[in-house]
PyMOL Python script that loads the backbone (N, CA, C, O; Angstrom):
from pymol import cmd

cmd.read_pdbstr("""\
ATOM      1  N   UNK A   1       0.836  -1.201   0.000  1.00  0.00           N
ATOM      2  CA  UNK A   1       0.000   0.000   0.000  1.00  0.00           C
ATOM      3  C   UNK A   1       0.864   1.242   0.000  1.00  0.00           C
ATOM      4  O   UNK A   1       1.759   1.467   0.815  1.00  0.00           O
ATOM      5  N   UNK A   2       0.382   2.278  -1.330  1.00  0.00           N
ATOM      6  CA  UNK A   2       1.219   3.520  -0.825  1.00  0.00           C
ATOM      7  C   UNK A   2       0.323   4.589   0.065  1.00  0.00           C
ATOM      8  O   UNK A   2       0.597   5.789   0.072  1.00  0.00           O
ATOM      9  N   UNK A   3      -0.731   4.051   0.783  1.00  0.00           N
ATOM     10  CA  UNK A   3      -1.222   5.162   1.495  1.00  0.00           C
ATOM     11  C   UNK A   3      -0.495   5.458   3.122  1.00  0.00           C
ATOM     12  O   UNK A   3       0.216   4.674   3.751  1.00  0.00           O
ATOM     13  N   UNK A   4      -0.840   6.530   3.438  1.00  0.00           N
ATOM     14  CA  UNK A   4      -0.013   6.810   4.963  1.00  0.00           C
ATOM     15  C   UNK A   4      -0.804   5.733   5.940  1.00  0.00           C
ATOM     16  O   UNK A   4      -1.866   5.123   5.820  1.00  0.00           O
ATOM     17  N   UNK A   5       0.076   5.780   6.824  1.00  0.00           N
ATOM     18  CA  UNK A   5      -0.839   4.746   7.916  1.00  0.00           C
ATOM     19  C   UNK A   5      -1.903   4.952   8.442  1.00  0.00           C
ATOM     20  O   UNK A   5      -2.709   4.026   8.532  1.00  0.00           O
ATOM     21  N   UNK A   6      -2.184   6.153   8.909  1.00  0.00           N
ATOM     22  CA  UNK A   6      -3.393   6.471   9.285  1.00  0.00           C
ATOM     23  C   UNK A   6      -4.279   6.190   8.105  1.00  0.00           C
ATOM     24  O   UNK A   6      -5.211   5.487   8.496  1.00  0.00           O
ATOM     25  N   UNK A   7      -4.355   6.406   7.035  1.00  0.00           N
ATOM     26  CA  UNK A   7      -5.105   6.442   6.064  1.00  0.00           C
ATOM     27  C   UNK A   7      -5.288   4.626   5.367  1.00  0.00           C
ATOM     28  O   UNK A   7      -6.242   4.233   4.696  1.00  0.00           O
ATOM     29  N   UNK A   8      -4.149   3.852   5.762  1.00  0.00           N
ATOM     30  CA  UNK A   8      -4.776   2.689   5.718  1.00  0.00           C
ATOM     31  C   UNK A   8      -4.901   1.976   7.278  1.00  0.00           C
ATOM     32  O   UNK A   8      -4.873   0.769   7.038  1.00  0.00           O
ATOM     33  N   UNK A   9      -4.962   2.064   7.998  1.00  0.00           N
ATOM     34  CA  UNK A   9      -5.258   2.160   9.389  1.00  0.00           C
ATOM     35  C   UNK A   9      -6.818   2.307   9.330  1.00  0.00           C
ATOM     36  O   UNK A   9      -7.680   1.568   9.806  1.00  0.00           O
ATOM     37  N   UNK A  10      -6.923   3.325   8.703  1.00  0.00           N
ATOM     38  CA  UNK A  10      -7.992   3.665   8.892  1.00  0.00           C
ATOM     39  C   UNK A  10      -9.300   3.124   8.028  1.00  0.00           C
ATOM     40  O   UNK A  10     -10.461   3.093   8.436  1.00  0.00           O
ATOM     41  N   UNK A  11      -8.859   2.743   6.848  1.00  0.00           N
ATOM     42  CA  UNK A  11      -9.139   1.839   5.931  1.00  0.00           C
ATOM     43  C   UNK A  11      -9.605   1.067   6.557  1.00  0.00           C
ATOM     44  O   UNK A  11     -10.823   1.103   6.732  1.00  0.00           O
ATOM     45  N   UNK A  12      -8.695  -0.093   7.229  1.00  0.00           N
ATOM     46  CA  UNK A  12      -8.826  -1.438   7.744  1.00  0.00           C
ATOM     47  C   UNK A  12     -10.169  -1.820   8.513  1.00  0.00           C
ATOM     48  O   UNK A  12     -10.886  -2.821   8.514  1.00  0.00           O
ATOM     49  N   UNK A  13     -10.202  -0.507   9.212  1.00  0.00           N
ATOM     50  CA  UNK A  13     -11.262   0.000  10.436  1.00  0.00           C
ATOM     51  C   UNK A  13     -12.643  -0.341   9.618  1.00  0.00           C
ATOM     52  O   UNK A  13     -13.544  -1.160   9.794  1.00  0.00           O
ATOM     53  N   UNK A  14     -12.463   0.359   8.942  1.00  0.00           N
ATOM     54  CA  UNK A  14     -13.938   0.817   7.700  1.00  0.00           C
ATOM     55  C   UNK A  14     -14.260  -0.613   7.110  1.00  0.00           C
ATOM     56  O   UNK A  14     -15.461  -0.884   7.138  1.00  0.00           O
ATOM     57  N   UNK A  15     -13.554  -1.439   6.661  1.00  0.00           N
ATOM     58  CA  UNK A  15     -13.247  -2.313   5.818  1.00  0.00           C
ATOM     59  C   UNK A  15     -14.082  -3.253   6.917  1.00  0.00           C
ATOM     60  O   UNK A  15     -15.141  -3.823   6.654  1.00  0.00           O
ATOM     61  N   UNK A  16     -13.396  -3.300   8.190  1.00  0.00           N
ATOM     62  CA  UNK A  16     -13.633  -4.649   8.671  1.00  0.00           C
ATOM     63  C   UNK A  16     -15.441  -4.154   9.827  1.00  0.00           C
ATOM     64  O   UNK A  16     -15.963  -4.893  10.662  1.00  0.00           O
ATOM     65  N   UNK A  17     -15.813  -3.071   9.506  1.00  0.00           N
ATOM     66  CA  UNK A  17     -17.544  -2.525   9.999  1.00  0.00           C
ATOM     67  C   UNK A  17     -17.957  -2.814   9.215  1.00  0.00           C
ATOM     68  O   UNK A  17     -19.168  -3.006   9.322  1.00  0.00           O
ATOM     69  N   UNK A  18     -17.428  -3.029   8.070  1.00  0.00           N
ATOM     70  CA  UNK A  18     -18.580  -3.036   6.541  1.00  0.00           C
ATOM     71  C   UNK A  18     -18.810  -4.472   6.069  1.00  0.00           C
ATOM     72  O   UNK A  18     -19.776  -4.877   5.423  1.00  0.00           O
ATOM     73  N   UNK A  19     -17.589  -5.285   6.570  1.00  0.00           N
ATOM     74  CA  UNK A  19     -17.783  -6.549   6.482  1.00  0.00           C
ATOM     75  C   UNK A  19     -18.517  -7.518   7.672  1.00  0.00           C
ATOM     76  O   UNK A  19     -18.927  -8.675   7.579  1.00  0.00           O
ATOM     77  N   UNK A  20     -18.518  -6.948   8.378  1.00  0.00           N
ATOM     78  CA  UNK A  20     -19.516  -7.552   9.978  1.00  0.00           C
ATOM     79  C   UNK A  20     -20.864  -6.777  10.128  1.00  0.00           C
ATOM     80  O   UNK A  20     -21.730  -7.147  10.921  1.00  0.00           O
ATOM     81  N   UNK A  21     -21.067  -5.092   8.893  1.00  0.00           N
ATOM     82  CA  UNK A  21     -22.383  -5.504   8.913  1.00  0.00           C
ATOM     83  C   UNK A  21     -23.376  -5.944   8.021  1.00  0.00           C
ATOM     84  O   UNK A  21     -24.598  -5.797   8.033  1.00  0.00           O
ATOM     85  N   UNK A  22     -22.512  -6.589   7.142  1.00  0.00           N
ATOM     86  CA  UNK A  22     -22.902  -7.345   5.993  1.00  0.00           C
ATOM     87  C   UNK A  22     -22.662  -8.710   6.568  1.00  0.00           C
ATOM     88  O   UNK A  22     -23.195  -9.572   5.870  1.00  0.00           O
ATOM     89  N   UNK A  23     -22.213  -9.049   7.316  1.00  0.00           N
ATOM     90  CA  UNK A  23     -22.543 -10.509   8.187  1.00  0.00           C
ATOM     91  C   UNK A  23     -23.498 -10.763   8.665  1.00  0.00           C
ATOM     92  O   UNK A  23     -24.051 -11.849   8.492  1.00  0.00           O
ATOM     93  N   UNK A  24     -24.213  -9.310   9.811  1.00  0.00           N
ATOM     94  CA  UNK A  24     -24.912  -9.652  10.927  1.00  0.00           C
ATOM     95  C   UNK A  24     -26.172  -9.592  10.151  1.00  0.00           C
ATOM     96  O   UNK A  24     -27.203 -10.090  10.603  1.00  0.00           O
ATOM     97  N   UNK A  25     -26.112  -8.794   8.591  1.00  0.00           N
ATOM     98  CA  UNK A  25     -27.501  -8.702   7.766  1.00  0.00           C
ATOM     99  C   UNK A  25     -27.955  -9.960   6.710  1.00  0.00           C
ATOM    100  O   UNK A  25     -28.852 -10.007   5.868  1.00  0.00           O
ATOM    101  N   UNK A  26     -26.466 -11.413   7.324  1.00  0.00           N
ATOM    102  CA  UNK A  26     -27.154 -12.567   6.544  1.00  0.00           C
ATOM    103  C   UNK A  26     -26.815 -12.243   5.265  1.00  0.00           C
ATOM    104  O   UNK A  26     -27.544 -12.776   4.428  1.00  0.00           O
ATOM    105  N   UNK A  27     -25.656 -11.311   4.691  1.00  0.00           N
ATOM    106  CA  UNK A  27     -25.162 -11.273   3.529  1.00  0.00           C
ATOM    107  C   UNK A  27     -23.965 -12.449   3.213  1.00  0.00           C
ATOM    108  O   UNK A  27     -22.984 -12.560   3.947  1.00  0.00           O
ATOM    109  N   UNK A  28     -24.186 -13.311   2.015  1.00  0.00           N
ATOM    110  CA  UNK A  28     -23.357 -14.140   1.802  1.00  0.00           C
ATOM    111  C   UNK A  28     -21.698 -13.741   1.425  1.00  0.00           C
ATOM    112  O   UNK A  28     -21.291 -13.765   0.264  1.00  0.00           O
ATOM    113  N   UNK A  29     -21.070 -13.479   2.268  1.00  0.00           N
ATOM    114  CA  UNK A  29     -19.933 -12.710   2.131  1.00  0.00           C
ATOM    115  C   UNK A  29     -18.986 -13.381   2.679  1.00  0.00           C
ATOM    116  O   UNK A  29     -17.842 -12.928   2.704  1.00  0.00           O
TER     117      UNK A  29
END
""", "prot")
cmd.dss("prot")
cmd.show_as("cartoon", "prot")
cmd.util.cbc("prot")
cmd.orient("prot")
């Protein structure tokens, strides 16, 4: 990744809410 850390840090964050609330909504993911 060439982004700064905070900025994929922060990514990761986003990334891994968006994937648990597409879990908890029974999305096949």
């Amino acid at each position: 990744r060439s982004l700064p850390t905070r900025v994929s840090a922060n990514n990761d964050v986003v990334i891994r809410v968006t994937y648990t609330a597409l879990r908890s909504r029974g999305s096949p993911v």
